[in-house]
N, C-alpha and C positions, 0 to 999 in steps of 0.2 A: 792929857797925853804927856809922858814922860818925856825927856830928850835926853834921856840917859843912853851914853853909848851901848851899843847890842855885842859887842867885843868885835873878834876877827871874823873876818868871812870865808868861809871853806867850802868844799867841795869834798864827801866821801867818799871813795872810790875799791870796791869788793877788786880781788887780787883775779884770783883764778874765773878764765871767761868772761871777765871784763875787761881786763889792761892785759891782760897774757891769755895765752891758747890754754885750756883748760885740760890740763895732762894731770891724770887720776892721781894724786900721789905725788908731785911732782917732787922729788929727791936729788936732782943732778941739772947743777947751772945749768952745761951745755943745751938743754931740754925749753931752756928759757925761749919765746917765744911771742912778741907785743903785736895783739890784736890788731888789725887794718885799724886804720883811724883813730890808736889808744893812743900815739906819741904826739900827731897834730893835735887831737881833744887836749889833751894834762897841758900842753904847749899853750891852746887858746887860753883854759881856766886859769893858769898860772899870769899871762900877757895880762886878763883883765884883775888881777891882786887879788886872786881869790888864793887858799892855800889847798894843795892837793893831798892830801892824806885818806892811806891806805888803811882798810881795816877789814881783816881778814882769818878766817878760823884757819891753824894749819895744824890739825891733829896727826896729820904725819910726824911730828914729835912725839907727840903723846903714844903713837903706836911702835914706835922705834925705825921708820920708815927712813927719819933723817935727822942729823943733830943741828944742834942750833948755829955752827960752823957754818953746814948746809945751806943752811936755811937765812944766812946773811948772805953767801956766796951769791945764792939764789936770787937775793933782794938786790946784792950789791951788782948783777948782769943789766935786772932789767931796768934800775937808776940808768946805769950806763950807755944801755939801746936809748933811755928816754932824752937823756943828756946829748946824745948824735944829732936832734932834731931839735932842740933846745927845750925840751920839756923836763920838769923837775918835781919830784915828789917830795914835799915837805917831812912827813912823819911816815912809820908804817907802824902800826899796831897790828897784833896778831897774838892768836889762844892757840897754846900748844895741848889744851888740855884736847880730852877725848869725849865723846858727849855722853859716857859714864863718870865723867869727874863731877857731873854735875855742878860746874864754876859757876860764876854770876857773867863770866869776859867772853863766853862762846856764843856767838849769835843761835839763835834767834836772841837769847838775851842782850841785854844793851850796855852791859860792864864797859866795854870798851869804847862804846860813844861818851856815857856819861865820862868815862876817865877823860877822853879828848877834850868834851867840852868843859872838862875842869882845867886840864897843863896849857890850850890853847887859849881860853878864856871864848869858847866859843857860845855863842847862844842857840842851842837844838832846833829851837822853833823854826820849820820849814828849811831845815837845812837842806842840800841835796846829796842823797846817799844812794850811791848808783851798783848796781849789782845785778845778777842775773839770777839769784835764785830768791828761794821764798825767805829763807831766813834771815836776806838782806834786809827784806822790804819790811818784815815783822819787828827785827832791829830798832830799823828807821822809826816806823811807828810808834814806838814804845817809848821813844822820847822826843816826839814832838815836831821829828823830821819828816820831809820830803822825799817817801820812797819813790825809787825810779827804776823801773825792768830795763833791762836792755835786751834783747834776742839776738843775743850772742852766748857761747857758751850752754849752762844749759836754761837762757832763757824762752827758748822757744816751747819748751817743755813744762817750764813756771806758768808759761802764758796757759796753755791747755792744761794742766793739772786747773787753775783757776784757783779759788780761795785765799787770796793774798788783799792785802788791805787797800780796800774800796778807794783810797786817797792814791792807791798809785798810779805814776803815769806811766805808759809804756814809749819805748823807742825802739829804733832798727838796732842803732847802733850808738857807740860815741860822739859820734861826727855830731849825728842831733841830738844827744846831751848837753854839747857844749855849744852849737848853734841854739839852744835854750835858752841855754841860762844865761851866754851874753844878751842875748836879745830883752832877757828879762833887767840887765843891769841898765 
């Protein structure tokens, strides 16, 4: 058995319908939005040293819906809301491409976890990567992490659709995301 450090400990968290209201498109701050229980949740994960970083498809770039001005305005509101309750999101990663660009950064593919677990020094295995749709969870899997539904946004939908990886767990909401995973520390 090794006792080699496992790097930082994190927490991944999908954008739209899981930390904010899930608005088709979302192109306009004002539109901003934090899910019941997404500011207390990032709040808990961050109190016990875990890092809270975002990773999220926002091809509304890639279609010309919003520019990347936008699309920091955007990020930079709901920092903001999270920061009011003292929750703080460490990184946001996000694919502007459109899922004709066929990139390697747009979920379902895992470009953007593996890029994380390289700048953070994280280690993938059993990480927890929380989201509401399938392309989260397929994500997650694909490098060694802990998918996690939420049924919020459109996880109620992921949950009935079904065929999502056999390792995921489901939840209501944030609240027992992060009543989880302390419980697990």
């Amino acid at each position: 058995m090794s006792d080699a450090p496992r790097g930082r400990r994190a927490v991944f968290f999908d954008r739209d319908g899981t930390l904010i209201e899930d608005e088709h498109y979302l192109s306009r701050p004002e539109l901003v939005r934090l899910r019941p229980q997404a500011a207390a949740a990032v709040r808990r994960v961050n109190t016990a040293g875990l890092a809270a970083i975002v990773v999220t498809n926002q091809s509304g770039v890639g279609r010309g819906l919003l520019d990347f001005a936008t699309l920091c305005a955007i990020h930079d509101k709901m920092h903001r809301a999270l920061a009011q309750v003292g929750g703080r999101i460490d990184a946001i990663f996000f694919c502007p491409h459109t899922a004709e660009s066929r990139c390697e950064c747009r979920k379902p593919k895992a470009g953007m976890l593996r890029e994380i677990g390289v700048r953070f020094n994280v280690d993938m295995t059993g990480v927890a990567c929380v989201g509401d749709g399938l392309r989260d969870l397929q994500a997650a899997q694909a490098v060694g992490a802990q998918p996690m539904l939420v049924l919020t946004g459109k996880g109620e939908k992921t949950l009935r659709d079904g065929d999502f990886p056999t390792s995921t767990v489901i939840f209501p909401d944030l609240a027992f995301v992060a009543s989880a995973l302390l419980a697990a520390e």
